[in-house]
C-alpha positions as CSV (number, residue, x, y, z in Angstrom):
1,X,0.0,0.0,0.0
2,X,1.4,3.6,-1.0
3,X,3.0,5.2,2.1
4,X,1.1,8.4,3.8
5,X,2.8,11.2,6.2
6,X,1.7,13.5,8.8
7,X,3.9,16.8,8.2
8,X,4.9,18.2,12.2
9,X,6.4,21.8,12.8
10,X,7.9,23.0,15.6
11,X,7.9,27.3,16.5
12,X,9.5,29.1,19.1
13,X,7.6,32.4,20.2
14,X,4.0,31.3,18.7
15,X,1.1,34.1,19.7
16,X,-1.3,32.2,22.0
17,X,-3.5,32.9,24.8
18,X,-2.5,37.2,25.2
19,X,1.8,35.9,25.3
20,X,4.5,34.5,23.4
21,X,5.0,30.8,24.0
22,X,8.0,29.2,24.0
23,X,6.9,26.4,21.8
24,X,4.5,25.2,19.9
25,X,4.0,21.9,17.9
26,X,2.2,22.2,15.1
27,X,-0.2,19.0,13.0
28,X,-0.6,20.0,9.6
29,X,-3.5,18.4,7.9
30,X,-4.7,18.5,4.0
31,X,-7.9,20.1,3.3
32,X,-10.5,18.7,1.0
33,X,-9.3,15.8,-1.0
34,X,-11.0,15.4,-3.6
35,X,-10.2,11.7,-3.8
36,X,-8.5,9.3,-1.7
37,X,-4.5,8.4,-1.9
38,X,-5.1,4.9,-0.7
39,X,-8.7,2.7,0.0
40,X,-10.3,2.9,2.9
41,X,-11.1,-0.3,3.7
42,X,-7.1,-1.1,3.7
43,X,-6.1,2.2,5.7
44,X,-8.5,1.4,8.5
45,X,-8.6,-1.4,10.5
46,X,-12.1,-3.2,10.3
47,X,-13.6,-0.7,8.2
48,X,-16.5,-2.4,6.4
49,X,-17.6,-3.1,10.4
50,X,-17.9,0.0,10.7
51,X,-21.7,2.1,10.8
52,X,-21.3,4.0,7.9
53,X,-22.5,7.2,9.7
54,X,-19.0,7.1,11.0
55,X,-17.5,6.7,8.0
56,X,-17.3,10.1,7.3
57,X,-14.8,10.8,10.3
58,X,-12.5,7.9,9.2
59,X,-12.0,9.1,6.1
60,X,-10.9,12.5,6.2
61,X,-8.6,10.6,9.4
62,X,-6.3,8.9,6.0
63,X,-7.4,12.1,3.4
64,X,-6.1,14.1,5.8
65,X,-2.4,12.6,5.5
66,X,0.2,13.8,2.9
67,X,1.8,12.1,-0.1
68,X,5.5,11.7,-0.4
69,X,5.5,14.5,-3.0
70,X,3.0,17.0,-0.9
71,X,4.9,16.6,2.2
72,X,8.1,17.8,0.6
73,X,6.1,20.3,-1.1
74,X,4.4,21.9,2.6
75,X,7.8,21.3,4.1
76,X,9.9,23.4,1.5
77,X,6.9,26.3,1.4
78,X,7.1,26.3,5.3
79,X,10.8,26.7,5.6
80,X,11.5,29.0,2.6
81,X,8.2,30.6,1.5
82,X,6.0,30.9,4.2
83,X,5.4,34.3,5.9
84,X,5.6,33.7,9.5
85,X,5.3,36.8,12.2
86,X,8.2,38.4,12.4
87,X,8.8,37.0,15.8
88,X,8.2,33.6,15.4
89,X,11.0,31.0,14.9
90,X,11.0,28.3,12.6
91,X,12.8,25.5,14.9
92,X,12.1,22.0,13.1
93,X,9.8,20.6,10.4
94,X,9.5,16.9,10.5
95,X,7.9,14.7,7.7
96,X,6.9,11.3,10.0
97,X,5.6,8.0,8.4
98,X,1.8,7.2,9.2
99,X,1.6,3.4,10.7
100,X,-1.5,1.3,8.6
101,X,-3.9,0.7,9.0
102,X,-5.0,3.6,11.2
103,X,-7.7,2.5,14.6
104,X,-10.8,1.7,13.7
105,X,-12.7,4.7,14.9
106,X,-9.9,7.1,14.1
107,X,-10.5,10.6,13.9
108,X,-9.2,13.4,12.1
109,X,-6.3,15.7,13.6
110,X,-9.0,18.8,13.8
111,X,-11.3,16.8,16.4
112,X,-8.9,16.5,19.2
113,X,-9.2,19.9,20.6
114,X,-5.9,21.5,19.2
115,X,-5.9,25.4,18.1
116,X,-6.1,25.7,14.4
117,X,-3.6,28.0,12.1
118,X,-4.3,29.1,9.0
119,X,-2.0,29.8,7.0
120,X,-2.4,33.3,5.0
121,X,-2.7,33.7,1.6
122,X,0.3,34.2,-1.0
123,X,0.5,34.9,-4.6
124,X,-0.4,32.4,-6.9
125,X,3.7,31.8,-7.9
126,X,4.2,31.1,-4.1
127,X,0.9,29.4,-3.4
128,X,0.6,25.2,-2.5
129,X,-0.8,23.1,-4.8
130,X,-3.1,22.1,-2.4
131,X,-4.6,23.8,1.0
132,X,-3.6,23.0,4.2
133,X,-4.3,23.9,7.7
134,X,-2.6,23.3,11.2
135,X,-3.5,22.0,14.7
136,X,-1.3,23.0,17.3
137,X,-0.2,22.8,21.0
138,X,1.9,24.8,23.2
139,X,4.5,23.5,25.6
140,X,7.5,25.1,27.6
141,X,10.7,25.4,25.8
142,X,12.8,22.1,25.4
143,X,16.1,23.9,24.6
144,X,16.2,26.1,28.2
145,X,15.0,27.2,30.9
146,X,15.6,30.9,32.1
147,X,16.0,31.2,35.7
148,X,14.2,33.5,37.8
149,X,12.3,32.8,40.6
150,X,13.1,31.6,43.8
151,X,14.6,28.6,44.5
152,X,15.4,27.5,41.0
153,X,17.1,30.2,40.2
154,X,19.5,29.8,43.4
155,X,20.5,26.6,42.7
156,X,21.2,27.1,38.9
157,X,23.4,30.7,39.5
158,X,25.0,28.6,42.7
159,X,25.9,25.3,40.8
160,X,27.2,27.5,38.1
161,X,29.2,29.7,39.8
162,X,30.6,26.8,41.4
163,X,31.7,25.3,38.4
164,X,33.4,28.1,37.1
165,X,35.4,28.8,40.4
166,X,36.8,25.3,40.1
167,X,37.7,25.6,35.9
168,X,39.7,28.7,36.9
169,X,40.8,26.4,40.2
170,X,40.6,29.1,42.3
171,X,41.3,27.5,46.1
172,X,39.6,29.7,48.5
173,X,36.1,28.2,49.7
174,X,33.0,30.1,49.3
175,X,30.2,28.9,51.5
176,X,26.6,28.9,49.5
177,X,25.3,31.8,50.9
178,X,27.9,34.0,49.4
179,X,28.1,32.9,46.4
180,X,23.7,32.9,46.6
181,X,24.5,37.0,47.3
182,X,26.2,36.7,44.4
183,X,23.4,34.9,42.5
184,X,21.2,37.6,43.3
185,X,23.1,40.8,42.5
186,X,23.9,39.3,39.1
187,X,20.0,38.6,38.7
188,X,19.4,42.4,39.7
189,X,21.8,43.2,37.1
190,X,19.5,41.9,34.6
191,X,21.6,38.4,34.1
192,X,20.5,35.4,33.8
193,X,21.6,31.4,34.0
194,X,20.2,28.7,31.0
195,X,20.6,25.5,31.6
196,X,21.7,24.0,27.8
197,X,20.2,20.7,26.0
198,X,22.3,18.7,23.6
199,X,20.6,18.0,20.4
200,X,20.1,14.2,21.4
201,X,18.6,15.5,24.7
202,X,16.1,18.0,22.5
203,X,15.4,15.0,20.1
204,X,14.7,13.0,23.0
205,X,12.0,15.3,24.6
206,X,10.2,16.0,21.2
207,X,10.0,12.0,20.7
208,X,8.3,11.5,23.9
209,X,5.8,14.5,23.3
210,X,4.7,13.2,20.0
211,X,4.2,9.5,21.3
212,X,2.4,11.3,24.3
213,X,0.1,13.5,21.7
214,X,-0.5,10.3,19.7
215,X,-1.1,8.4,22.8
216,X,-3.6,10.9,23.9
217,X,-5.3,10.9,20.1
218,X,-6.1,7.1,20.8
219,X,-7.4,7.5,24.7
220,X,-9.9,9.8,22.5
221,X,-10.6,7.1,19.6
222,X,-11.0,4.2,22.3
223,X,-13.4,6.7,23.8
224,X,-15.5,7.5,20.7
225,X,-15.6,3.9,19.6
226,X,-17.1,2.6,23.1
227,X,-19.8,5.3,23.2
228,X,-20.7,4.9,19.6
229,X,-21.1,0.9,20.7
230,X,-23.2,1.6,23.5
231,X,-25.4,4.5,21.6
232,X,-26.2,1.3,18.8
233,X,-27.4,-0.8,21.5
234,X,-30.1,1.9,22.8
235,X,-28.0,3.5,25.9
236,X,-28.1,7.9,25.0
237,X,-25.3,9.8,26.4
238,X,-27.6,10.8,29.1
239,X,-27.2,7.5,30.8
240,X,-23.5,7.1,30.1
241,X,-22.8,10.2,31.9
242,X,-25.2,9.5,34.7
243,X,-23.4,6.5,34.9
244,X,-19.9,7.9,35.1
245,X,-21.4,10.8,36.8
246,X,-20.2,13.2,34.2
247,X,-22.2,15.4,31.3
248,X,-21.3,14.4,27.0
249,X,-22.5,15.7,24.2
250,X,-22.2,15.5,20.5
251,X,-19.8,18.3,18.8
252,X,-20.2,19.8,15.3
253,X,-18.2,17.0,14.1
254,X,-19.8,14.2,15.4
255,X,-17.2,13.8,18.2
256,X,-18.0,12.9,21.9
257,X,-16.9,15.2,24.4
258,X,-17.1,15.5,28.1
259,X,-18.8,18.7,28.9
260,X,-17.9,21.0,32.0
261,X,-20.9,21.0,34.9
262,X,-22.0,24.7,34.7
263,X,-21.1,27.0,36.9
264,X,-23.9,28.4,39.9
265,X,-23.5,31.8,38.2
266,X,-24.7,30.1,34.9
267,X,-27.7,29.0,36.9
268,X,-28.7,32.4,38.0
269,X,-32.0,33.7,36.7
270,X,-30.8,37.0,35.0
C-alpha cells in the first residue's frame, strides 16, 4: 500500500493565549481531497464493520495525511516561502511515516481539541498546490529554561558559579550563601543562567511529546468507539454520563466530548 505522512512543525515564540510561547507543535492536515491516496477499507482497521454514519470521520482521518511529493512540497513552502510573524521561529519541520492501517474509529487531527492556524494567503507563484491547515499545542521550551524565581534560580546561578570557580581552580572556599549573594546581584543586574540541551537530549523530549500526543489521540478514539457501541445498543449519552457521573454531548463534528458542569452563576436567573 502507497505510504502516507503527517507533516509536524515546531515554532518558538507562537502568539497564544494574550503571550508569546516558547513552543509550539504544530499538525498539519490536507484540506478537501478530492479523492482518496489509498482505499479505505485497507487504511482502517475493520472498516466495512464499521456504521457507515461514522464513515465520514474515518475518512478524512487517512485524506487528511500527505503524499511523499505533498509533504516535501508543505515542508519546503514552510521553511523557505511561508510568511511567519516576524517573531516567530521556525525551529524544526519533520515529515513522519503514518503506521497502517489507522484504529478503527480514528479521527481526524482537527477533532482533538488542538488550536487551528491558517495559514495566509500568497500569490499564486508562491501558493501550495493544495490547502492546508494546522493543529497545534503549546509546551515550555525544550532547549532552556531561564532562571528567575526563587529557589530554581539559586541553585542554577549557585551550581554555576561553582563550576566556574573550580575551571579557573581558584582554592579559597565560598560557603553557598555567598556565592547565593552573588546569584542575586547578578540577577538584579539583569543576568541570567540557562541550563543548555544537547541535540540528542532536544530530540529525545520532542520524541516522547509526540508519542504522548498520539497516545492521547487514541485515549480519545478508544473513547468515541465505546460510546458509539453503547449508543447502537439503545444507551443515550444521558445514561453514560449519569453512569460515570459526568455530562457528554455530541460536537459539530460528530465527536464525543465531556462537557464542564455549569457554573452556579450560569444557573442564575438574570
Amino acid at each position: 500500500m502507497k505510504k502516507l505522512y503527517r507533516v509536524i512543525s515546531v515554532l518558538s515564540g507562537f502568539p497564544y493565549g494574550g503571550k508569546r510561547n516558547e513552543e509550539s507543535i504544530v499538525f498539519w492536515a490536507y484540506l478537501n481531497r478530492a479523492k482518496p491516496l489509498v482505499a479505505y477499507d485497507l487504511a482502517i482497521e475493520n472498516y466495512q464493520s464499521i456504521p457507515r454514519v461514522d464513515h465520514k470521520l474515518q475518512e478524512q482521518a487517512v485524506d487528511e495525511l500527505f503524499s511523499r511529493q505533498e509533504a516535501v512540497a508543505l515542508k519546503a513552502y514552510l521553511n523557505e516561502k511561508c510568511e511567519w510573524d516576524e517573531d516567530i521561529s521556525r525551529d524544526e519541520c519533520i515529515i513522519q511515516e503514518v503506521k497502517f492501517p489507522l484504529p478503527a474509529y480514528a479521527l481526524p487531527i482537527s477533532a482533538f481539541g488542538y488550536g487551528a492556524l491558517e495559514l495566509s494567503r500568497r500569490e499564486k507563484r508562491d501558493a501550495l498546490a493544495f490547502k492546508t491547515s494546522g493543529f497545534y499545542r503549546v509546551y515550555a521550551s525544550r532547549s532552556s529554561k531561564s532562571v528567575h524565581d526563587s529557589y530554581y534560580e539559586m541553585m542554577g546561578g549557585l551550581k554555576y558559579i561553582r563550576s566556574a570557580l573550580k575551571h579557573l581552580k581558584v582554592k579559597r572556599a565560598f560557603t553557598d550563601d555567598a556565592i547565593t549573594d552573588v546569584v542575586a546581584t547578578i540577577s538584579g543586574e539583569g543576568w541570567v543562567v540557562h541550563s543548555g540541551q544537547s541535540r540528542a537530549q532536544l530530540d529525545a523530549m520532542l520524541k516522547e511529546r509526540l508519542k504522548a500526543e498520539e497516545e492521547r489521540r487514541r485515549d480519545i478514539e478508544r473513547r468515541q468507539a465505546l460510546f458509539s457501541s453503547l449508543e447502537r445498543q439503545g444507551f443515550s449519552l444521558q445514561d453514560i454520563g449519569l453512569a460515570l457521573g459526568k455530562n457528554f454531548a455530541k460536537d459539530e463534528k460528530n465527536v464525543i466530548r465531556e462537557v464542564p458542569p455549569a457554573s452556579k452563576l450560569d444557573e442564575l436567573p438574570f
